[in-house]
N, C-alpha and C positions, 0 to 999 in steps of 0.2 A: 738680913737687914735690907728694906727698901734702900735704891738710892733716886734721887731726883735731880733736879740743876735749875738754877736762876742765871739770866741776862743780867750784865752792866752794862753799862758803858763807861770810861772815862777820857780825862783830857791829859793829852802829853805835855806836860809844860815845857815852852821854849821852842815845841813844835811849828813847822808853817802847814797851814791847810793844803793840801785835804790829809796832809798824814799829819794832823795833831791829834787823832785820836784812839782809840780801842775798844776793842769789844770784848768780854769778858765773860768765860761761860763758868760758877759756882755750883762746883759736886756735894752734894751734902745728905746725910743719912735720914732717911724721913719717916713720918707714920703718917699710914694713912685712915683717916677716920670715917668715910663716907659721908662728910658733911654736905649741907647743899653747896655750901661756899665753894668747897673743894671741885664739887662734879663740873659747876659753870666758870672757875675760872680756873682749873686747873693746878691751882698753888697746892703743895701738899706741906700742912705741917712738917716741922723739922722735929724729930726724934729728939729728946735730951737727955736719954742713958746715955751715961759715958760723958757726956760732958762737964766742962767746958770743952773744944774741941780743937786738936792741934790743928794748924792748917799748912797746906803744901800746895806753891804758887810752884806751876810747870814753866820754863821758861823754855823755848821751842827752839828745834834748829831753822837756819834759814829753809825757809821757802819748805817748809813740816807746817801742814797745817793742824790746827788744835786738835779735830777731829782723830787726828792719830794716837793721841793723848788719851781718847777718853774711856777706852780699858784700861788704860792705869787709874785713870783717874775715878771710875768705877767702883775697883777695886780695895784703892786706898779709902772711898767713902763707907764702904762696905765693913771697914776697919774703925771705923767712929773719926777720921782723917778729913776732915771737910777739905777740900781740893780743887785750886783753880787754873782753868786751861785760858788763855787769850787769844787773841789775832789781831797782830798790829803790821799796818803793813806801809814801809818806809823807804825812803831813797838815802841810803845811811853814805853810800859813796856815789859820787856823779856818773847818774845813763843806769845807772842797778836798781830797779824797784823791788821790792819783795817781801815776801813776811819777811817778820822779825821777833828774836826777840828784846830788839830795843839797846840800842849801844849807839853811845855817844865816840866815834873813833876818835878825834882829837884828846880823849881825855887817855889815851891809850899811849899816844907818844912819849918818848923819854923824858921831855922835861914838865912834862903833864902828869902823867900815870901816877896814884894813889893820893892824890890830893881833895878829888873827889868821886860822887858814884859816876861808874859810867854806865849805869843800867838805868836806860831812859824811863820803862814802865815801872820801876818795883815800887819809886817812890807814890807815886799815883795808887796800883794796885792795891797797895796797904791802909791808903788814904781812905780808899772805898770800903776795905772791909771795915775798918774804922765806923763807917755808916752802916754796915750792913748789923755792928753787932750792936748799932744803936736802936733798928727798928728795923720791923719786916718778922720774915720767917724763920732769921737767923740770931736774933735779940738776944743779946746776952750768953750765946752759946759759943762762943769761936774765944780762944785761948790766946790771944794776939802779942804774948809773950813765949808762944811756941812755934812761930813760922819757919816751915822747912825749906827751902830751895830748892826744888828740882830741875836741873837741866838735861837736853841733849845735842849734841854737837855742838855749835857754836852758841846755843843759849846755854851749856856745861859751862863754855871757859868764861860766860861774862855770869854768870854767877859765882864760878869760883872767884872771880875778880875784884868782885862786891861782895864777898862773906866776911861783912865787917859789922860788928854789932856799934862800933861809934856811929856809922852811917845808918844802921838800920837795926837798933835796939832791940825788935821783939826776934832777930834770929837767931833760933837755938839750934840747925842741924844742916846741912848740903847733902845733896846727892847728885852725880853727875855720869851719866852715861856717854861714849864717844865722843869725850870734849880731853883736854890737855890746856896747859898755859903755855905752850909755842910762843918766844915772841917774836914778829914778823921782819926779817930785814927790811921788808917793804914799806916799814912803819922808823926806819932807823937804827933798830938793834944790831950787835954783832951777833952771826951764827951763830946757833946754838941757844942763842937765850932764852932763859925761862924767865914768866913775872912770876915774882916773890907770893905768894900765901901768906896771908896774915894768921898767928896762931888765936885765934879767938874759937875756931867753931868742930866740933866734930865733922868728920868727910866720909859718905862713901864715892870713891870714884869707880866707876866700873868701866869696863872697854870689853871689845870680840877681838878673837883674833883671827876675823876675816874681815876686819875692818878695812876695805879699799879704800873706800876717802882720807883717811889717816895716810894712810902709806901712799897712796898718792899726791898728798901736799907735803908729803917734809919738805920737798926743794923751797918751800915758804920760809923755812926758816934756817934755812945754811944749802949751799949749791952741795954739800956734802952730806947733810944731816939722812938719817940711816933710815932707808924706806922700808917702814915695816907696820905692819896695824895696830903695834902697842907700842913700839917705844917711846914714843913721846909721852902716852897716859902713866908708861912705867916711869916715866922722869918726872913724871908731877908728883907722882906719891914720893921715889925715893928723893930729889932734890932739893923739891918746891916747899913740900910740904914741913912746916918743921915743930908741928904744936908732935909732942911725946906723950901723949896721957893714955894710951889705951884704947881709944875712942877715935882712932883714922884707920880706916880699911880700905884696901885694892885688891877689887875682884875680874879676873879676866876670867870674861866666859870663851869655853871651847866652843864650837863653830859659830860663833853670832859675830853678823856684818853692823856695817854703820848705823842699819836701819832696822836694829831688831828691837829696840825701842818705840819703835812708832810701827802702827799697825791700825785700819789694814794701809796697806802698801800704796804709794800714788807715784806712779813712776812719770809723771807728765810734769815735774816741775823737780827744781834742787838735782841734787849732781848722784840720784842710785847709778847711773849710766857707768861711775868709775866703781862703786862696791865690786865686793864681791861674793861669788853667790855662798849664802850659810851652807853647812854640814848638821845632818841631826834634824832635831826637830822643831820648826820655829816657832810650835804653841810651846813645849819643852821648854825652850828659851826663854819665852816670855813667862812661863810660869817662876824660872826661876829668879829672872831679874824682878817680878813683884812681889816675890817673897823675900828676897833680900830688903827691899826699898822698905815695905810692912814691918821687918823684923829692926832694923836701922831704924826707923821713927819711933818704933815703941819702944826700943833699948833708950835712944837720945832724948825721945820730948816727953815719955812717957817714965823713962827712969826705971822700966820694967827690964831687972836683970836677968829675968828666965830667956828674955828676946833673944836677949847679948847673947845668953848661954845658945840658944840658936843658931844667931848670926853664925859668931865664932867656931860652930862646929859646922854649917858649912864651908865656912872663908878657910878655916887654918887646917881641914881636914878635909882636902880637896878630892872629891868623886863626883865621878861624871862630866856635869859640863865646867865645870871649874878649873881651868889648869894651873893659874898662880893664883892665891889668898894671902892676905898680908894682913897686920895688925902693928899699929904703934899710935 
């Protein structure tokens, strides 16, 4: 299956200039007809086998720009997965500019946290696909009752954050790569804290366990808390997490770092400086984390239990790069 992509733009509400806004790149499965239309202005029809069509908003690590995204994002279109990467770039704490992906931090404080979203873009994001599935090349094709969430690093923990269908109705699934719910002494928590998971939504959260930026920010959340590349994503699944239905999985891959998610590599900005370096092989790796991600949206938005039967014989029957798989 071709795939193609379309520009947005949209607007941050609440935002101040110049960061009230976003750019917004839409993966989508296409056919091409050889029309004149098509040759002079480049649009390619969108494909409608398989649809309507799930979709999956990327939500990025700091200072991960989209372009890292977009072999996955590829590859999920490749999968009938229409899929959107962004680039919003914000001063979220004072003197820090950066990508982002969009968090409101006051709403993250103790006497704040769960009242409302704290994911600046998602609401905007939805707003637009909203239009997109009103007119253009993607009309009536986009399933907008089956939005997936995918994060990594810090755009992981603020989607797990906001995996709430009272906030954001059309969400059927998360997926989260090197993110955890940490919550920050620096923010007023006691060590150790974790934020709570609301039980509404299936999770894959996945982690490496050569994940150095992990192990080097526990002292984030306790002068004690145990420097290690998974334990924190191992206490999101066994603590945080508390939905029991069959449908939450934790997958730690053997040798993949913080940033085997994002590819190719841009070591000029964000903090690879503290990873550390993968073992094995890091197409290997990334073939398995989009097979999982592929196999998790057609079990969840698709309801395809041959997936699951998949999934689960990766995750719970772990060979190769898999060394813990969990299911509850």
């Amino acid at each position: 299956m071709s795939v193609r992509a379309l520009y947005r733009a949209i607007s941050i509400p609440g935002a101040t200039p110049p960061y009230a806004s976003a750019a917004l790149k839409v993966y989508y499965p296409a056919c091409y007809g050889g029309s004149e239309e098509e040759r002079n202005s480049g649009v390619i029809p969108a494909s409608s086998q398989g649809a309507p069509f799930p979709v999956t908003i990327i939500m990025p690590g700091i200072n991960v720009g989209p372009e890292s995204y977009g072999w996955l994002a590829r590859e999920l279109a490749t999968q009938g997965i229409v899929t959107v990467t962004y680039s919003l770039v914000a001063e979220e704490m004072p003197g820090y500019i950066s990508l982002t992906p969009g968090l409101a931090l006051p709403l993250l404080l103790p006497d704040q946290f769960g009242q409302s979203p704290s994911a600046t873009a998602l609401a905007p994001i939805i707003e637009d696909l909203e239009k997109l599935n009103a007119q253009g090349v993607l009309a009536g094709l986009l399933d907008l009752q089956k939005i997936i969430l995918g994060g990594h690093s810090a755009g992981g923990t603020v989607a797990l954050l906001n995996a709430r269908r009272d906030w954001f109705p059309g969400l059927c699934a998360i997926f989260t790569y090197g993110a955890h719910v940490g919550a920050a002494t620096a923010l007023g928590y006691a060590p150790h804290s974790l934020y709570p998971l609301p039980p509404d939504l299936p999770l894959l959260i996945m982690g490496g366990t050569r994940d150095g930026c992990i192990a080097h920010s526990a002292q984030r959340y306790g002068p004690d808390e145990v420097s290690s590349p998974t334990a924190l994503v191992e206490r999101t699944f066994d603590e945080a997490v508390s939905r029991d239905r069959g449908d939450c999985y934790l997958a730690l891959v053997e040798g993949a770092n913080h940033f085997s998610l994002s590819w190719p590599h841009d070591d000029s900005t964000g903090r690879p400086f503290i990873d550390l370096p993968t073992t094995g092989s890091d197409e290997g790796i990334r073939g398995l984390l989009a097979n999982l991600v592929t196999q998790f949206i057609a079990a969840t938005a698709r309801g395809d239990e041959q997936a699951r039967a998949r999934l689960e014989t990766i995750l719970l029957q772990p060979q190769g790069f898999i060394s813990r798989g969990d299911r509850r």
